[in-house]
DRENDO-1510 file (C-alpha; in Angstrom, 1 decimal, always signed):
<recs>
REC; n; res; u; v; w
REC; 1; UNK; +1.5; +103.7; +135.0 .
REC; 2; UNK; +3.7; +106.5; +133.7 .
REC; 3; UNK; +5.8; +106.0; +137.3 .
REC; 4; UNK; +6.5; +102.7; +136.3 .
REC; 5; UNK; +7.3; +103.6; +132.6 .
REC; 6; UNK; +9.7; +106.3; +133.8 .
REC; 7; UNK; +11.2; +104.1; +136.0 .
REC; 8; UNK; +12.0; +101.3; +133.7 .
REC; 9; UNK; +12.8; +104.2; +131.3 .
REC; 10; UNK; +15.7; +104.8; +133.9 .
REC; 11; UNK; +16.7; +101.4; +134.5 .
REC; 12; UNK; +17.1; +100.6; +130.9 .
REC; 13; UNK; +19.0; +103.9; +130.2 .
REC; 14; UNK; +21.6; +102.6; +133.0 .
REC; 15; UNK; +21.8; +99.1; +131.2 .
REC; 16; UNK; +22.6; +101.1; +128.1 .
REC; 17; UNK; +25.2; +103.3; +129.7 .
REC; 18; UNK; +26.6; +100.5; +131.7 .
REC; 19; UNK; +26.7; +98.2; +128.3 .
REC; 20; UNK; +27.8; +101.2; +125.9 .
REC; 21; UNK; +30.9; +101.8; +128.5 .
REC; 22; UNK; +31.9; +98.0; +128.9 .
REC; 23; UNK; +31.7; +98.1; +124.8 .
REC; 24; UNK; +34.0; +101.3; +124.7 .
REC; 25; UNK; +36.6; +100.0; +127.3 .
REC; 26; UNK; +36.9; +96.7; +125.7 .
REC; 27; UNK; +37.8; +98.1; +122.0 .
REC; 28; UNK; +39.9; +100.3; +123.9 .
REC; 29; UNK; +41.6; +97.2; +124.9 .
REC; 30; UNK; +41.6; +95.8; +121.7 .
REC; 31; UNK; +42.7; +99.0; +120.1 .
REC; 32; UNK; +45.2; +99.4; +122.6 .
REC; 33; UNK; +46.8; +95.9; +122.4 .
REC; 34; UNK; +47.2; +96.1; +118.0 .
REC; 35; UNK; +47.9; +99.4; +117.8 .
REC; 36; UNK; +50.4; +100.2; +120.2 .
REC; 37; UNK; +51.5; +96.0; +120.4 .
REC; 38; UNK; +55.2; +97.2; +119.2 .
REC; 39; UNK; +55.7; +99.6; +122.6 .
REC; 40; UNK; +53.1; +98.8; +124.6 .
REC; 41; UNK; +52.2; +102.2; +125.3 .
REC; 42; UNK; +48.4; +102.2; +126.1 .
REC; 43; UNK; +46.1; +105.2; +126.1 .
REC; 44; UNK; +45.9; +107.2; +129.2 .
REC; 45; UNK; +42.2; +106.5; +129.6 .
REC; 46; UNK; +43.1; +103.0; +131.0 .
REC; 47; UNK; +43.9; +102.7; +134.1 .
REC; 48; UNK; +47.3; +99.7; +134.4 .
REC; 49; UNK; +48.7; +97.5; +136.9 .
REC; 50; UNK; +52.3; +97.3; +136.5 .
REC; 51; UNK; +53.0; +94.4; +138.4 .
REC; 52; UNK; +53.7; +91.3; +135.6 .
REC; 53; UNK; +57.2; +90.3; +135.4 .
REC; 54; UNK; +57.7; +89.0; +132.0 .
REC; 55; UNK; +61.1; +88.1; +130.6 .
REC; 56; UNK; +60.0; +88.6; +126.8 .
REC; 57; UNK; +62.2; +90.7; +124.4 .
REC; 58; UNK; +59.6; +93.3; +124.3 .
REC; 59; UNK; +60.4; +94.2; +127.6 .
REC; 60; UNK; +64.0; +93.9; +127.6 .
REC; 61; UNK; +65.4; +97.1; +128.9 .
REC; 62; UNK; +69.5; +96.0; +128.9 .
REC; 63; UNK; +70.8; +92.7; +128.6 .
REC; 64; UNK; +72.8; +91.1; +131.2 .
REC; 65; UNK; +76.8; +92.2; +130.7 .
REC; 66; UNK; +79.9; +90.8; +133.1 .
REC; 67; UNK; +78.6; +93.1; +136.0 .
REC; 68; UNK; +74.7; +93.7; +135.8 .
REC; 69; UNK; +71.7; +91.2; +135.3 .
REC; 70; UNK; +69.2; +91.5; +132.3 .
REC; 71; UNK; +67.1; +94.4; +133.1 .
REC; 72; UNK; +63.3; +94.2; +132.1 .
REC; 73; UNK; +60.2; +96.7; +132.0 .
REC; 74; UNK; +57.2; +95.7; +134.7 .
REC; 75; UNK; +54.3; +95.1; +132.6 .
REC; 76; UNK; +50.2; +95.1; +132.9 .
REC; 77; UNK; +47.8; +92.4; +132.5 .
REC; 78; UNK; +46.9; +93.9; +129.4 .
REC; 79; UNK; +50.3; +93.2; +128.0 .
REC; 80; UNK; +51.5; +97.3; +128.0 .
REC; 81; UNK; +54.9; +98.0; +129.6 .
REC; 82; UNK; +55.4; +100.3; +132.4 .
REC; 83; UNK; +58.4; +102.9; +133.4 .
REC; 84; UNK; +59.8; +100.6; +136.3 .
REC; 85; UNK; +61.8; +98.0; +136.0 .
REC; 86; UNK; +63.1; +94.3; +137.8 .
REC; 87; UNK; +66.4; +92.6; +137.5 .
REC; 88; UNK; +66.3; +88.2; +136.3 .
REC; 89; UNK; +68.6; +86.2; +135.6 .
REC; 90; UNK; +72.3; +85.9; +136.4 .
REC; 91; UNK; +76.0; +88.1; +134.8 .
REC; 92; UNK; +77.0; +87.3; +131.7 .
REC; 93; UNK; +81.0; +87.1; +132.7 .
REC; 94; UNK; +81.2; +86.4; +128.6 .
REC; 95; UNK; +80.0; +90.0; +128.2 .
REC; 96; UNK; +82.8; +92.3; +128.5 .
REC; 97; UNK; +82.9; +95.6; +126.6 .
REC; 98; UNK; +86.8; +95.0; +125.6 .
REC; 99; UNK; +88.7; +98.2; +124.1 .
REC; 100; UNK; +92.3; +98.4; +123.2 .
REC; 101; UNK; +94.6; +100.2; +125.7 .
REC; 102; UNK; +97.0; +103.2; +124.5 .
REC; 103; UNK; +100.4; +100.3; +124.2 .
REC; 104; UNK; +97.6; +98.4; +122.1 .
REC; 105; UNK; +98.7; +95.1; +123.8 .
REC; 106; UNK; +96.2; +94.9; +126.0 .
REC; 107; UNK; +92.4; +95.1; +126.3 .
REC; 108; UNK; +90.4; +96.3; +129.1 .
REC; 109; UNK; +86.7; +96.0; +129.6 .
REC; 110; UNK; +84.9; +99.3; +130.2 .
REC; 111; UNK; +82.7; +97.7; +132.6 .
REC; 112; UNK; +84.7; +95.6; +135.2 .
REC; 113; UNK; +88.0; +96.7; +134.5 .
REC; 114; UNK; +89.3; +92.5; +133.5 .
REC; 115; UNK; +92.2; +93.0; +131.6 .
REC; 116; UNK; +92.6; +90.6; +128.7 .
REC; 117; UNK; +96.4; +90.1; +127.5 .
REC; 118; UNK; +96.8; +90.0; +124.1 .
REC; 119; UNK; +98.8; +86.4; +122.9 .
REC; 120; UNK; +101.7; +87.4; +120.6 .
REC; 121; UNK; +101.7; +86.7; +116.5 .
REC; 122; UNK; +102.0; +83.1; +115.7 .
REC; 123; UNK; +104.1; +83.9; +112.4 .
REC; 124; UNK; +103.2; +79.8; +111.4 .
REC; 125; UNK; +99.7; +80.9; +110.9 .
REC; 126; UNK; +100.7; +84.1; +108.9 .
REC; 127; UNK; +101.2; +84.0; +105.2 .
REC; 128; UNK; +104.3; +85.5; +103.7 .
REC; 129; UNK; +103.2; +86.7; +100.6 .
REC; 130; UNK; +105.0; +88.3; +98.0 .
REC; 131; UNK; +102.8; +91.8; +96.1 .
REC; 132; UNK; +103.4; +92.3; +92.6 .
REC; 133; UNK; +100.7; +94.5; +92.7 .
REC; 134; UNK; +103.3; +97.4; +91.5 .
REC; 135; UNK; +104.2; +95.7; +88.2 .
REC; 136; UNK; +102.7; +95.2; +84.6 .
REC; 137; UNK; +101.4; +92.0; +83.6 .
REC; 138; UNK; +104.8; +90.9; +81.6 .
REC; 139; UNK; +107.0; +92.6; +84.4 .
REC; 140; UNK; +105.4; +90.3; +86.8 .
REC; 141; UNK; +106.0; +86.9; +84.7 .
REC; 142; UNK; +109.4; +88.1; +84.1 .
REC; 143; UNK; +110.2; +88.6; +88.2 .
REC; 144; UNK; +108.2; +85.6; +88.6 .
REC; 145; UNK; +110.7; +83.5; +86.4 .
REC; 146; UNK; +113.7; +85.1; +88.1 .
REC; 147; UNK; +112.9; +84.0; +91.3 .
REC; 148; UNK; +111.6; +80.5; +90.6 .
REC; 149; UNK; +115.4; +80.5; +89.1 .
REC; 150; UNK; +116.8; +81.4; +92.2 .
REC; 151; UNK; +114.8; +79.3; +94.7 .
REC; 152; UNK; +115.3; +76.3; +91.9 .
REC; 153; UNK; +118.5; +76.5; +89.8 .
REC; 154; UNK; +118.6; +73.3; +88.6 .
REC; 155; UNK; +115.6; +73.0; +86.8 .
REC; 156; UNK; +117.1; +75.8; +84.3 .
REC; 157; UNK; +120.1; +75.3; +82.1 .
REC; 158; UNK; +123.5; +77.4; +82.7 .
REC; 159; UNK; +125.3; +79.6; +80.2 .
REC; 160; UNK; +128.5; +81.3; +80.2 .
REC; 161; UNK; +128.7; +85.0; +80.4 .
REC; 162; UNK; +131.9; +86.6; +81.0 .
REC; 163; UNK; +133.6; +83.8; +81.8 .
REC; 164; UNK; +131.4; +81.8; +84.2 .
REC; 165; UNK; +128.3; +80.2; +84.6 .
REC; 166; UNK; +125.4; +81.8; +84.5 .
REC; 167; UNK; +121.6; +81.6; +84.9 .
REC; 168; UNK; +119.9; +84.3; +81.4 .
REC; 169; UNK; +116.9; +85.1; +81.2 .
REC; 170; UNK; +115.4; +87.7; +78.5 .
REC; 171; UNK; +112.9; +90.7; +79.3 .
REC; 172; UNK; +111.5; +90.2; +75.5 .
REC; 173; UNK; +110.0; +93.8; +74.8 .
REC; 174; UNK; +111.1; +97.1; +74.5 .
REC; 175; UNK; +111.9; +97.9; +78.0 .
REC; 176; UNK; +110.8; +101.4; +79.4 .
REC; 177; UNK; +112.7; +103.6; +82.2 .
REC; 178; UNK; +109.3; +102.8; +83.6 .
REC; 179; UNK; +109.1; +99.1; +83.7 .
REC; 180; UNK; +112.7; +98.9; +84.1 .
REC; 181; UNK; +112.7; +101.1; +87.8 .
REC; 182; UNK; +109.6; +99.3; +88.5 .
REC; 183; UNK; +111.4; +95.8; +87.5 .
REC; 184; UNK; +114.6; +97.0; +89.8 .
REC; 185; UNK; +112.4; +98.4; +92.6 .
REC; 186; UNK; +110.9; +94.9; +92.8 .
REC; 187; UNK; +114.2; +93.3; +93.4 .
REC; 188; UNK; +115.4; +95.9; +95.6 .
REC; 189; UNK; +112.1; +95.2; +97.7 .
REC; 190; UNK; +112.4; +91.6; +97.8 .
REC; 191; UNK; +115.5; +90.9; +99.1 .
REC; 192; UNK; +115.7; +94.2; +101.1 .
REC; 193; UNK; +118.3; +95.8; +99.4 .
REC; 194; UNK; +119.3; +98.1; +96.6 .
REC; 195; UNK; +122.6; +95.8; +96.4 .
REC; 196; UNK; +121.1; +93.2; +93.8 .
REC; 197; UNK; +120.3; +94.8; +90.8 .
REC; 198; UNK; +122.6; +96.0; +88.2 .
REC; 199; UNK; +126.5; +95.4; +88.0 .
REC; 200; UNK; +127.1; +98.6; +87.2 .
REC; 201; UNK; +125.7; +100.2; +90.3 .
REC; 202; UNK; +128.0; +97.7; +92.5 .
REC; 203; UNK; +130.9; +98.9; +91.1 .
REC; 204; UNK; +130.5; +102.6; +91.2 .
REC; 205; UNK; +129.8; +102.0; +95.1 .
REC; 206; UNK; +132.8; +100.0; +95.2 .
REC; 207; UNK; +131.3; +97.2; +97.5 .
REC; 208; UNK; +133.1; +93.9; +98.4 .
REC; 209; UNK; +130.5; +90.9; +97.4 .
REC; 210; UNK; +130.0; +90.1; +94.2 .
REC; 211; UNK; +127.6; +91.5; +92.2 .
REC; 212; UNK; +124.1; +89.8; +92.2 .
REC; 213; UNK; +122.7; +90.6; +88.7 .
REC; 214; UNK; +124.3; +91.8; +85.4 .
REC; 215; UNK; +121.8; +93.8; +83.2 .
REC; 216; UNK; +122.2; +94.4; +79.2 .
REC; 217; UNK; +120.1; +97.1; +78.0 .
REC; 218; UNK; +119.5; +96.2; +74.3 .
REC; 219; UNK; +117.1; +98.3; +72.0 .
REC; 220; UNK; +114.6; +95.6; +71.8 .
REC; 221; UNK; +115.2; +93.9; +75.7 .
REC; 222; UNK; +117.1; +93.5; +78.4 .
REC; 223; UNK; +119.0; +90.6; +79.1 .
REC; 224; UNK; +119.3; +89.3; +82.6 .
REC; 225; UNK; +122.6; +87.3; +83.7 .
REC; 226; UNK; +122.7; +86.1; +87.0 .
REC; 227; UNK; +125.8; +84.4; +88.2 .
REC; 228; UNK; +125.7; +80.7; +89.3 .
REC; 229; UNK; +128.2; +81.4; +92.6 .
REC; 230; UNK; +126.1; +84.5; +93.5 .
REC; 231; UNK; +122.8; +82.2; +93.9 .
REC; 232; UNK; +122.9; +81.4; +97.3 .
REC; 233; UNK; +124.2; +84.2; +98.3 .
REC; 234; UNK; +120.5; +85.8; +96.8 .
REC; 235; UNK; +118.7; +83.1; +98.5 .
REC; 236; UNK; +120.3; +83.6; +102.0 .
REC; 237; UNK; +119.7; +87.7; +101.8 .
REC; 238; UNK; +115.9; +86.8; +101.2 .
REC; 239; UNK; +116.3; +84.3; +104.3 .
REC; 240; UNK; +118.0; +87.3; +106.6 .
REC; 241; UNK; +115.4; +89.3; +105.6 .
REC; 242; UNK; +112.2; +87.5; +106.3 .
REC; 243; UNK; +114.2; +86.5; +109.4 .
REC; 244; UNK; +114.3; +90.2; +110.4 .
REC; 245; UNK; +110.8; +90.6; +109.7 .
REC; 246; UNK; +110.4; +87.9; +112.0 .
REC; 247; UNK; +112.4; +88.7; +115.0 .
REC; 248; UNK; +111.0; +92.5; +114.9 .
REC; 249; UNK; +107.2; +91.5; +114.6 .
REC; 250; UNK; +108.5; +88.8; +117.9 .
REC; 251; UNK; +107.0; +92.3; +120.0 .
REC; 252; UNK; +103.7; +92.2; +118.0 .
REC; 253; UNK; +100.7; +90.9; +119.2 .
REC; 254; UNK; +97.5; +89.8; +117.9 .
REC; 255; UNK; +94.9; +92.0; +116.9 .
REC; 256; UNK; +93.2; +93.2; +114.2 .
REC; 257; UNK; +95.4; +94.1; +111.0 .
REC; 258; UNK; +94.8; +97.9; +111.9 .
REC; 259; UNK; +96.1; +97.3; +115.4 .
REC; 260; UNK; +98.8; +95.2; +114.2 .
REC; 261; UNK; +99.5; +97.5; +112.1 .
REC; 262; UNK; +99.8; +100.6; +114.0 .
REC; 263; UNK; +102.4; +98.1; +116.2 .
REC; 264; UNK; +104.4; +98.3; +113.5 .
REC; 265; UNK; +104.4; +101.5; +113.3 .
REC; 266; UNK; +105.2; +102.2; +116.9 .
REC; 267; UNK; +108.3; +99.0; +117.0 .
REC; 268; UNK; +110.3; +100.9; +114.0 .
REC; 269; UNK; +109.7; +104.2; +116.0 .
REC; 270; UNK; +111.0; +103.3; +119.2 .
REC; 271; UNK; +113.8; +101.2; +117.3 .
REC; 272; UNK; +115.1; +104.6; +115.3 .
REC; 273; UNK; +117.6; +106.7; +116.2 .
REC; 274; UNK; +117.0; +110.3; +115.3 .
REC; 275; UNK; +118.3; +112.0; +113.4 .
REC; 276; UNK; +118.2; +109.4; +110.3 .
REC; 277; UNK; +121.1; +109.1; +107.9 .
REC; 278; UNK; +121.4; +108.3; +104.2 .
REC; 279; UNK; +120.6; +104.5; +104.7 .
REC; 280; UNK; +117.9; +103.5; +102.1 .
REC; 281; UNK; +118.4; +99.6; +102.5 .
REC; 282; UNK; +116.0; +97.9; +104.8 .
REC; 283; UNK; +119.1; +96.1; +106.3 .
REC; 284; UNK; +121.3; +98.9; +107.1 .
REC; 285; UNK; +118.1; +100.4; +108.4 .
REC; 286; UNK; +118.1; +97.3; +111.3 .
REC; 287; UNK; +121.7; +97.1; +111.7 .
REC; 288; UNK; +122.2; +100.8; +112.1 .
REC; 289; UNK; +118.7; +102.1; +113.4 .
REC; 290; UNK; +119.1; +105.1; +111.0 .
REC; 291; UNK; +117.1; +105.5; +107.8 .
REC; 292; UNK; +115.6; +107.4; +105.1 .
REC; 293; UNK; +112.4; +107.6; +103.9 .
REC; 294; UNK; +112.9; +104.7; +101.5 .
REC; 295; UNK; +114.4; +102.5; +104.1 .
REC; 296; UNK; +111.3; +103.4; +105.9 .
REC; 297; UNK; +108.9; +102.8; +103.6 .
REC; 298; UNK; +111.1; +99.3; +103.2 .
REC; 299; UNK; +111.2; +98.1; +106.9 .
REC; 300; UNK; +107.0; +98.8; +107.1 .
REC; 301; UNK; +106.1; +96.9; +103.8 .
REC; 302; UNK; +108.9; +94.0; +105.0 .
REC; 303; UNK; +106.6; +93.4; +108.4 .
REC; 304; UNK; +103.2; +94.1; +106.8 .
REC; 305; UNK; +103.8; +91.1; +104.3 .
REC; 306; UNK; +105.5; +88.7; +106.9 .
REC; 307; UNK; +102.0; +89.1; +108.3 .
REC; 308; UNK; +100.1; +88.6; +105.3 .
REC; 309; UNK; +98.9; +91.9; +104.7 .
REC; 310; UNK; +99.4; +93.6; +101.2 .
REC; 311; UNK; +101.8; +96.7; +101.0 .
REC; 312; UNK; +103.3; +99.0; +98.4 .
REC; 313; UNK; +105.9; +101.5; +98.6 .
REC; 314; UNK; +104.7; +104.6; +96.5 .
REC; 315; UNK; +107.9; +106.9; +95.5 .
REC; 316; UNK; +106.5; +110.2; +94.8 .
REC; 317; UNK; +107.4; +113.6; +95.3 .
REC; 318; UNK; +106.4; +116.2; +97.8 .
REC; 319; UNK; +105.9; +119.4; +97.7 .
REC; 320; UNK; +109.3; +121.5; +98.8 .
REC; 321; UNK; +111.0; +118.3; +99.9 .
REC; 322; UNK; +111.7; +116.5; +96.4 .
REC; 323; UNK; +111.5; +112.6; +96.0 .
REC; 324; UNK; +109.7; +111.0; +99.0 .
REC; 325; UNK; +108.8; +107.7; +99.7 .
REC; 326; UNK; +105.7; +106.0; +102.2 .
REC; 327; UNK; +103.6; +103.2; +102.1 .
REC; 328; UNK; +99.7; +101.9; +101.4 .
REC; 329; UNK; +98.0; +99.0; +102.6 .
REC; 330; UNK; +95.4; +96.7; +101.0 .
REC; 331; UNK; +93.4; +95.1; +104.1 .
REC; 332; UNK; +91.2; +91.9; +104.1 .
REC; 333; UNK; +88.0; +94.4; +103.3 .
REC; 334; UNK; +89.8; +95.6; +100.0 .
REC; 335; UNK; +90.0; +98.8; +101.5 .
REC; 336; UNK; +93.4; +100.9; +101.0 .
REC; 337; UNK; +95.1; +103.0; +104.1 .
REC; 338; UNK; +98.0; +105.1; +103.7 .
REC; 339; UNK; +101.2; +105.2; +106.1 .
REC; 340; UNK; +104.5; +107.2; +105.8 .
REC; 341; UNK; +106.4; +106.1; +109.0 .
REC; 342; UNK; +109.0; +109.3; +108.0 .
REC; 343; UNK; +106.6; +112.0; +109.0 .
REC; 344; UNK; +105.3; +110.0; +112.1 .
REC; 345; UNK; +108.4; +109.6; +113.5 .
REC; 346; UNK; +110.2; +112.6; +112.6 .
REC; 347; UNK; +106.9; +114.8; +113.2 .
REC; 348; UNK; +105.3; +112.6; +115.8 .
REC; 349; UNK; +102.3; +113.0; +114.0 .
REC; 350; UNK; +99.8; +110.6; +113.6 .
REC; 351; UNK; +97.8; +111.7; +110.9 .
REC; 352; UNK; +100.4; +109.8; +108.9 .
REC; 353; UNK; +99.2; +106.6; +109.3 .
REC; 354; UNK; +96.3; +104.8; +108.8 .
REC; 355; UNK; +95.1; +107.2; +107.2 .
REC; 356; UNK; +92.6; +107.1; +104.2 .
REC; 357; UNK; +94.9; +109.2; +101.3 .
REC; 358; UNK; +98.0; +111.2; +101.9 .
REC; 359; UNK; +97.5; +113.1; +98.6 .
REC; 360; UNK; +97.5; +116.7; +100.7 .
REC; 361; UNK; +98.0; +120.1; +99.1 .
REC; 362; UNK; +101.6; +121.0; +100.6 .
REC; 363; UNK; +102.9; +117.9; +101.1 .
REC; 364; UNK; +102.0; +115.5; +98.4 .
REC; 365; UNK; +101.5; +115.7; +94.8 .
REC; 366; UNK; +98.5; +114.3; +94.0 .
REC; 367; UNK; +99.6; +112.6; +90.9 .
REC; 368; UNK; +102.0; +110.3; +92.2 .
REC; 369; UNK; +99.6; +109.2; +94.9 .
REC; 370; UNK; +97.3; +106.4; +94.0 .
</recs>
C-alpha cells in the first residue's frame, strides 16, 4: 500500500512539474509578446525559430531605394524578430538620395550616381515684386503715388514748372534727412540708378539726359516735379533694368531660393572684373563689370526680386573701412540671411553669404545692422 501511494505520489508530482512548466512558458509567451510587442525582443529563456518572413513595418530593416530591395528582419512564430535578415520586393528607381553638386546645377544621387539636370528659371512663373520694406508707412504711399504716375500719366493732371509740363506731387510732412535718403534710396533702387533723383545732383555731375526729378525742400514738405518729356525715359530705364535682371538670371537654374541664391552670388562673381572701380549704379556695374559695394549690393537685390524673393540693401558702416553697403534676404519661411557680395568676391570668402547676421565685431557695427 505505501508502494503504491509513493508511486502515485511520484506520478502526480510529475503532472504537477510538467503542468507548472507548460503554465510558466505560456505566460512567458504572453509576457513576451505585450511586453516586448514594440521590438520583439523575447527573453532568452525561449528558445526561437527565426524562419517567418513577414513584410510588416515592424520588421522593416531599410526600405527599398534606386539600387537595393526593402530589407526585413526574419522573424519567429511567436512574432519576435531575429538578427538576420531577407530581401522582398523590387528597386524603388523613384528613390534617389539627390544632393546638389559644387556648380549647384546639377544633382547627383549618392546611391547610383543618376545625375539629374537642373531645368533653368522660368522668369514667367516668377513674381517681380517691388520691397518697400525700407520705408515708413507715409514714405511708402508717397513712392507708391509716384510710380503709379509714371507707369500711368494720364490719369493725373499736368502742371507747369519751369516752363514745361510737369507731373507734382507733395510729400506733406516735415521731411527728415532720414526719410528723405530713404525716399531717394528707393528711387535710386528701382530704376537702378543714382541718375533719377534730384536736379541738383545731375547737374553737378554734368550728365547729358535730362534730369529725371526736380526736388523742393520746403520747411514743412517737399515738392516733387517730375517732367512730362522725361516720363518715358523713367519707364524705359525700369524696362532695361528688369531686362538685365533677366538676361543675367538666363544662367540660373531652379532650385531652392538658397541655391538660387547662392547662383547669384557666383554669376556676379565670375562677371566682375577685379579690381572694382567707383561705379555705384547697378547699370554701369553690367556695362562695365566694375563696381562698388553699393553697385553690389544693387546688382544682388535687382536678381533676388526678379525672382520673387525679398531683398534690402543695408548701408552701414564698418569698422576701419567707413560707409559700406550689403544685402539681407527675407525667404518664403520669414527667415532673414545676410549677403555682402563685396567681401565674397574680393576676399573669396564665403562666410559672407547666406549667412544668418553680419553684425561682427571688426567688421560691422552692430547698430546699423538689422
Amino acid at each position: 500500500m505505501k508502494r503504491k501511494e509513493r508511486i502515485l505520489g511520484m506520478i502526480f508530482l510529475a503532472f504537477s512539474f510538467f503542468v507548472l512548466g507548460g503554465l510558466l512558458t505560456f505566460g512567458t509567451v504572453v509576457y513576451s509578446w505585450f511586453h516586448y510587442g514594440s521590438s520583439h525582443i523575447c527573453p532568452h529563456s525561449i528558445i526561437h525559430n527565426y524562419t517567418i518572413q513577414n513584410a510588416d513595418l515592424i520588421y522593416l530593416k531599410k526600405e527599398a531605394s534606386c539600387t537595393s530591395k526593402s530589407v526585413y528582419y526574419y522573424s519567429c512564430l511567436c512574432g519576435a524578430r531575429g538578427n538576420s535578415t531577407f530581401e522582398i520586393g523590387n528597386v524603388n528607381l523613384e528613390k534617389h538620395h539627390f544632393v546638389s553638386t559644387e556648380d549647384l546645377l546639377t544633382d547627383i544621387c549618392t546611391n547610383c550616381g543618376e545625375i539629374f539636370q537642373k531645368s533653368f528659371v522660368d522668369l514667367s512663373k516668377c513674381e517681380n515684386i517691388i520691397s518697400y520694406s525700407g520705408l515708413k508707412e507715409v514714405e511708402e504711399d508717397f513712392v507708391k503715388e509716384v510710380i503709379n504716375a509714371i507707369h500711368n500719366p494720364n490719369e493725373y493732371e499736368e502742371v507747369i514748372y519751369k516752363d514745361e509740363p510737369h507731373l507734382n506731387f507733395t510729400y506733406s510732412k516735415k521731411i527728415s534727412s532720414e526719410a528723405y535718403y530713404r525716399i531717394y534710396g528707393f528711387f535710386t533702387f528701382y530704376f537702378g540708378d543714382f541718375n533719377v533723383w534730384g536736379s541738383e545732383y545731375l547737374k553737378s555731375n554734368d550728365f547729358e539726359w535730362p534730369h529725371m526729378f526736380d526736388i523742393e525742400m520746403k520747411e514743412e514738405c517737399i515738392e516733387v516735379y517730375i517732367p512730362v518729356s522725361s516720363i518715358p525715359i523713367l519707364r524705359e530705364k525700369r524696362a532695361s533694368y528688369i531686362k538685365e535682371a533677366e538676361i543675367a538670371l538666363a544662367n540660373i537654374y531652379e532650385g531652392t531660393e538658397t541655391e538660387m541664391l547662392l547662383q547669384i552670388c557666383e554669376y556676379i562673381k565670375d562677371y566682375s572684373i577685379l579690381p572694382g572701380a567707383a561705379c555705384d549704379s547697378c547699370t554701369d556695374f553690367w556695362n562695365t563689370q566694375k563696381a562698388t559695394c553699393l553697385a553690389y549690393s544693387m546688382a544682388f537685390r535687382q536678381l533676388a526680386e526678379r525672382l520673387g524673393i525679398q531683398c534690402d540693401i543695408i548701408v552701414g558702416y564698418t569698422v576701419g573701412d567707413g560707409y559700406h553697403a550689403w544685402n539681407r534676404v527675407k525667404l518664403s519661411d520669414d527667415t532673414y540671411k545676410y549677403y555682402d557680395l563685396t567681401w565674397y568676391i574680393t576676399g573669396n570668402d564665403a562666410q559672407y553669404i547666406n549667412a544668418n547676421s553680419l553684425s561682427h565685431d571688426g567688421f560691422w557695427i552692430n547698430s546699423y545692422c538689422p
